[in-house]
N, C-alpha and C positions, 0 to 999 in steps of 0.2 A: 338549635337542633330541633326539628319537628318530631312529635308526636306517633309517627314510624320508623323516624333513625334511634328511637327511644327502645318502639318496640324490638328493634329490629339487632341491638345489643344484648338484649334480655334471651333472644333467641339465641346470638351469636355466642353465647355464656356457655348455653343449653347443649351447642352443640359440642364444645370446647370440652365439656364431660361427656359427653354421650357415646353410644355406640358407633360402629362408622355408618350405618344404617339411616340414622337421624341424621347425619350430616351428608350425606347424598340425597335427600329428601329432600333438606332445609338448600342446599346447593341448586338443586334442578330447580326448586319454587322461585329461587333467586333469579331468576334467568327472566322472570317476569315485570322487576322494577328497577327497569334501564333506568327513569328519570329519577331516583333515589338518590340524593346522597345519603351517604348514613356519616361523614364527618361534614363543617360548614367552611364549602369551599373556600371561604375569607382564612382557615386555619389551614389549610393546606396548598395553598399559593394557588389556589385559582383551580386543581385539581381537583375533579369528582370522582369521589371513589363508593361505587354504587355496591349493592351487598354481592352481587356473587363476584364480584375481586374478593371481596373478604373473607369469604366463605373457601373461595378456593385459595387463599393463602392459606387458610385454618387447616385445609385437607394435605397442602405440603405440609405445617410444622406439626400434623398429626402423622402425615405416613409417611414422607421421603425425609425431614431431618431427625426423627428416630432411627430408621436402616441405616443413614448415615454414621451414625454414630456406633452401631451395634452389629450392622451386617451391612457392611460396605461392598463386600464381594458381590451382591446382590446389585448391587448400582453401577458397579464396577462391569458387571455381566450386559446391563441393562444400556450400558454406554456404548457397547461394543460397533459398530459399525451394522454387522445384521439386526440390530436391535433399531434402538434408539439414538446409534452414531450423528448417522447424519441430522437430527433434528438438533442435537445441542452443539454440531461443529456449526451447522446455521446459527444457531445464537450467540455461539463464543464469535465467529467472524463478523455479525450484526453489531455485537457487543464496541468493538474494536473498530470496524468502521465510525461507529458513533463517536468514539473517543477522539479520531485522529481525523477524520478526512473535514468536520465541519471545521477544523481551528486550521489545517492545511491551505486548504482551500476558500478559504473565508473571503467575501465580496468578488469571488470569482465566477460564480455561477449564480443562477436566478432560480428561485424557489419559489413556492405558494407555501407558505405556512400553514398548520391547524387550523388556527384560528384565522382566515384570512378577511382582509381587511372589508372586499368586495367584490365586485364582477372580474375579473382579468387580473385582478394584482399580484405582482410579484412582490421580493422581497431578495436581497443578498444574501446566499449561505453563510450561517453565523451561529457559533453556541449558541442552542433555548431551553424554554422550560419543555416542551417539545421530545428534544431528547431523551431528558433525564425520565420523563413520564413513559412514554413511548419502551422507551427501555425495560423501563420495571414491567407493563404490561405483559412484555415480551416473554421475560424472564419466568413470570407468576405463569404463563400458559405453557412452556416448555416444562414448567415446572410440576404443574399439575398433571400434564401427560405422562409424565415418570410415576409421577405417584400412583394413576391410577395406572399403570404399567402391573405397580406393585400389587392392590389390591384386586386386580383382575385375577390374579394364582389362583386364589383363592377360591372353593369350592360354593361358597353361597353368593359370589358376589354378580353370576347373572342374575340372581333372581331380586337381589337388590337392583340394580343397573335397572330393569325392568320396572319397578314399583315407582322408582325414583322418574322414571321417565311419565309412566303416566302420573305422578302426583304433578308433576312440571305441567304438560297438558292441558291437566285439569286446572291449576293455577291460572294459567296463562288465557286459558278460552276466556274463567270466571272475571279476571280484569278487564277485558273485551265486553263483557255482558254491561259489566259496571260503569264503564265510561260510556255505552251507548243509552242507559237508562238514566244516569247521570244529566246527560249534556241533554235526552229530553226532557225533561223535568225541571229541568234550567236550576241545576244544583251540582254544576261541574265544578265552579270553588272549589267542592268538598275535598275534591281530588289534589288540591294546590298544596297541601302535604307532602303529598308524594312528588311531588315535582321540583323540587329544587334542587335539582343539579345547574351548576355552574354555566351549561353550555343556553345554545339558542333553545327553544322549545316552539315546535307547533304543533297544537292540539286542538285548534279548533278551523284547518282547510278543509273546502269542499272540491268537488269535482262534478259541476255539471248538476249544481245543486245537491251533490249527496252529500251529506259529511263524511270524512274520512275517521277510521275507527283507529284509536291509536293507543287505547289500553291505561297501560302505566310507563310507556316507552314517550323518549321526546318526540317522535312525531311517527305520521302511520307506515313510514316504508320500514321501520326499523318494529314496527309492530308485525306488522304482516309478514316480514320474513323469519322471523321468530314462531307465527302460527305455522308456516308451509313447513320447518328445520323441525318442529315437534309434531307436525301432521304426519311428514316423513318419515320420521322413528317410529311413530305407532304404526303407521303401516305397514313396515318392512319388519316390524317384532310381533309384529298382531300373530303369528303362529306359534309364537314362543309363550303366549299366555295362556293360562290354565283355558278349559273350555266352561264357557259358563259365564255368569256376572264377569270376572274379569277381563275376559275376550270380549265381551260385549262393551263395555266403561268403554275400553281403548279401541274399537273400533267406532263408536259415536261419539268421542271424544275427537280420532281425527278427521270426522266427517265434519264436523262440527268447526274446527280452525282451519278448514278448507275455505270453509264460510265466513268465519271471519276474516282471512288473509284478501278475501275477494271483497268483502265491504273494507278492507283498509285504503282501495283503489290505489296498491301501488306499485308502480311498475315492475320493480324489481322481487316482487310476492308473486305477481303475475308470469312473468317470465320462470320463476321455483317451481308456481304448478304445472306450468308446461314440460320441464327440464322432469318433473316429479314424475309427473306422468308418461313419459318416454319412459323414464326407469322402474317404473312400476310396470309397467307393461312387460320390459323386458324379463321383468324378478317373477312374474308370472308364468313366460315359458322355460327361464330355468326351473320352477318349483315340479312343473308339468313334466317337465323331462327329468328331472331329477326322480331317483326311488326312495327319495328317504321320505317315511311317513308324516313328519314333522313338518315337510315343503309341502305333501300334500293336503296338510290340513285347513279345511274351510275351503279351498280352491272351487266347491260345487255354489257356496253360498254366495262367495266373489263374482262370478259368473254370471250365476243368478241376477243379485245383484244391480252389476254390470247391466248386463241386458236388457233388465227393466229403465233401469236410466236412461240406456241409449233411443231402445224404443219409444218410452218418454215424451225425450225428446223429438225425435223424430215425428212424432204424433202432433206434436205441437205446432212444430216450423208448418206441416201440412195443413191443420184445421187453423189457426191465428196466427201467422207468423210477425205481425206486425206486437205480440207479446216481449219479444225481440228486440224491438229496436229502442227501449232504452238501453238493453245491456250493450248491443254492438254501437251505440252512438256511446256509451262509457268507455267500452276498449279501444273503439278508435283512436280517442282522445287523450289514452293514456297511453297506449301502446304506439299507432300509426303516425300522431303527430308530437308525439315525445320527441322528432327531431328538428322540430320548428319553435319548441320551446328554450327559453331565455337557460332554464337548469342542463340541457341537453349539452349548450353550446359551452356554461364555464366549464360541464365538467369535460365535458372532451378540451379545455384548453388545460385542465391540471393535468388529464393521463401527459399532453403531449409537452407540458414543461416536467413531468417527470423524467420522459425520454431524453429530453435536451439533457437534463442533472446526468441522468444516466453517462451518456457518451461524452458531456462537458468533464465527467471527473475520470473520464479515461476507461469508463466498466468497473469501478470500486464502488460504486453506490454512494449517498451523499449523507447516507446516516439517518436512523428510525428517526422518524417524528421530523426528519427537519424540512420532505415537502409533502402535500397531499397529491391521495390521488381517487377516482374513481373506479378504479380495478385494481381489486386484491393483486393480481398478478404485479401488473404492471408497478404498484407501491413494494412489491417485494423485492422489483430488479429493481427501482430508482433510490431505493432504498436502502440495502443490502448488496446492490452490487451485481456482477454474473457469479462470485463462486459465494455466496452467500443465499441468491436465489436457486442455483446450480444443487447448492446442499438440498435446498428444502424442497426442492422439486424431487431428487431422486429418493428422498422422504417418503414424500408423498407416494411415486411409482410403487417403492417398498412396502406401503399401506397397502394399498391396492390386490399387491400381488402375493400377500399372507394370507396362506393356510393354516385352519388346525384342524389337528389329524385328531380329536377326541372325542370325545360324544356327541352324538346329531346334534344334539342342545347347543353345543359349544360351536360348531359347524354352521349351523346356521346361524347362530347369533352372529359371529365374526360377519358371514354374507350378507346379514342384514344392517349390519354398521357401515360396511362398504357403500351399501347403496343409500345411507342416507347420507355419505358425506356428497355427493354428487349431487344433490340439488343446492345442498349450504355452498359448496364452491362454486355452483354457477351462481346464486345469488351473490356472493361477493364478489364474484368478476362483475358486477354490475353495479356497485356503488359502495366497495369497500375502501376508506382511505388510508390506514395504513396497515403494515403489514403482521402486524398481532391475529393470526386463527382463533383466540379467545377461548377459552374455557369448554364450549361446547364441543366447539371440535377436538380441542387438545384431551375432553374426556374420550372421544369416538378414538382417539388415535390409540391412545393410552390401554383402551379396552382390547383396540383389536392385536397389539403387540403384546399385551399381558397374557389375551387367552393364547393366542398360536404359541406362544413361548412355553407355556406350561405343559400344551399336549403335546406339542416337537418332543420335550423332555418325557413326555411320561411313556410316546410312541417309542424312545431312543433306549431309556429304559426298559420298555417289553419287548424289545428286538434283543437286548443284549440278553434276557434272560431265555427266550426262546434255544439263543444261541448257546446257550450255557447249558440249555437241556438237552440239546443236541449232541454234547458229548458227554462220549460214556467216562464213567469213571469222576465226573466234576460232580462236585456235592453244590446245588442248586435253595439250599435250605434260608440259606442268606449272600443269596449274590451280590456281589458289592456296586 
């Protein structure tokens, strides 16, 4: 065990007594040390289990197996079909697929494994270790959306969701700073610490002579989309923070992992800011058109801003444009001929043996973990099946299309969770292998069905009391 899966229990103690505040902190900073293990994958069959697995188990057996025990009715409500239904009928059917269709159907269809062996390889559907891993992941991120279902109710807990988001941020940039100062100074070793997880790692590709930036994560796509998912949130919450130092942090914070996602040179960061930026556009004439004063906050300095960049730019392309073309000879190359690359062609050969599993097992799915793929989507129908991806899709539609009827605060945040799930799902339709949402999203989900649940209730509540004062003669003192 190294020297950070040491520290990194010391912490996990800390949080284990702390408030829930410290463990939303210590959770969103976790999101930084993808290549951690914190147990020595020789002790856990080859599985790495990095700190925010652990961190967000700690956050179920601190909030959802306590209500379990004590206010079931709460989880019971939470299960309901408008709730949280169809996200746990998707994992109870994922569950069940897993169990039964790989031993069913066993050397009848052709799979790519996790772990696959090399360029094109298949493999007979067969019990793995795949599953059983696959499985738990599954469970711990279904799992964790409940939870924070739960502590979303709660009255402090934007302002926590908030702090925890920019400590993650600011984590995540400073690991970026560290492996670029690092790897110059030719004292990247240092880093070899943090880097023992079980799987492949690469930390030290170029592109067209640059280095790729890849933090504390095994390599830089999985860097770089991790900068654009928390570039995201700061942006879409940047109104929700106080005016001052703290709106300042979080807007040079996601200016700043804009930056890094674009030196991690990878495709799938690149494509986020694109997807980012469509939705940031659009989040800007809702805020314009909207009356709530809280959409319009900052909207003159954004603008501002804005337009200096554009002009900027613009200024430049005219007077030097040849400043240029190192960056359009990098996009080219990662973007225009990413379809003449060797990685382009295996992974378009797993999406399309996931579709073969697909339709080879009848539309039941062939079971988590037991092939890969490169779209989220598509790992979730090869995976789970049609009524498994069916659940988690009308899931998803139901995120989407939650309101809360409660304070601007609570209103906007919900629309600002909305929009930063929409770049994280287009970056995993673009190199996600299987179909685990992971912790981040499963918090974005959790948030946005905890807060509309509580103002629906508090809206349903002062409608009935309205209505209670509307007639004469009912004593309104303690309306039930």
């Amino acid at each position: 065990m190294t020297y950070p899966a040491v520290i990194f229990w010391f912490l996990f103690l800390k949080a284990a007594v702390s408030r829930q505040q410290t463990l939303l902190l210590m959770l969103f900073a976790s999101f930084t040390f993808g290549s951690l293990a914190v147990l020595p994958p020789e002790v856990t069959a080859g599985s790495s289990f990095v700190p925010k697995t652990m961190f967000a188990l700690l956050l179920v057996m601190k909030v959802l197996v306590p209500t379990l025990l004590t206010r079931s009715s709460l989880v019971l409500e939470l299960a309901s079909l408008k709730n949280l239904g169809f996200l746990f009928a998707f994992l109870a059917v994922s569950l069940i697929t897993t169990i039964f269709v790989p031993s069913f159907l066993a050397d009848t269809i052709s799979v790519v494994p996790l772990k696959s062996l090399g360029f094109a390889s298949t493999e007979p559907l067969r019990p793995s270790q795949g599953n059983i891993t696959q499985s738990i992941y599954l469970s711990v991120s279904v799992a964790v959306a409940a939870a924070t279902a739960l502590i979303a109710r709660s009255p402090p807990f934007p302002g926590q969701l908030l702090l925890a988001v920019l400590v993650g941020g600011i984590t995540l940039l400073t690991s970026g700073l560290i492996d670029m100062f690092a790897s110059a100074a030719g004292l990247a070793s240092l880093l070899d610490p943090f880097r023992n997880a079980g799987y492949a790692m690469i930390t030290n590709a170029e592109v067209l002579g640059v280095r790729r930036v890849v933090g504390l994560m095994p390599e830089a796509s999985s860097y770089g989309s991790s900068c654009v998912a928390f570039a995201s949130a700061l942006a879409f919450l940047r109104p929700l923070y106080a005016p001052g130092p703290a709106r300042m942090v979080a807007s040079s914070t996601a200016v700043a992992l804009i930056g890094m996602a674009l030196l991690s040179t990878s495709s799938s960061a690149y494509a986020g800011l694109a997807i980012f930026s469509v939705a940031y556009a659009i989040n800007l004439v809702r805020r314009i058109a909207n009356f709530s004063a809280i959409g319009h906050t900052g909207l003159a300095i954004e603008f501002v801003v804005g337009l200096i960049a554009v002009v900027s730019i613009l200024m430049a392309l005219l007077l030097q444009p040849e400043l240029f073309d190192p960056l359009l000879r990098l996009v080219d190359e990662i973007i225009f001929n990413k379809a003449m690359s060797n990685s382009f062609v295996e992974r378009s050969f797993w999406n399309q043996v996931g579709w073969n599993a697909l339709f080879s097992s009848y539309g039941l799915g062939v079971g988590l973990g037991a092939t890969r793929a490169s779209n989220y989507f598509v790992a979730v129908i090869s995976n789970t099946g049609l009524i498994g991806g069916g659940c988690f899709f009308i899931f998803l539609l139901q995120t989407m299309l939650r309101r809360s009827y409660g304070l601007p605060q609570s209103r906007e945040l919900v629309t600002a969770l909305k929009f930063t799930i929409i770049p994280s799902l287009g970056m995993a339709a673009l190199g996600s292998a299987t179909p685990d949402f992971e912790p981040w999203l499963a918090i974005i989900f959790g948030a946005i069905t905890g807060i509309s649940l509580q103002s629906g209730r508090a809206r349903s509540n002062s409608s009935r009391l309205e209505l209670l004062k509307s007639q004469p003669g009912i004593p309104t003192a303690n309306p039930p």
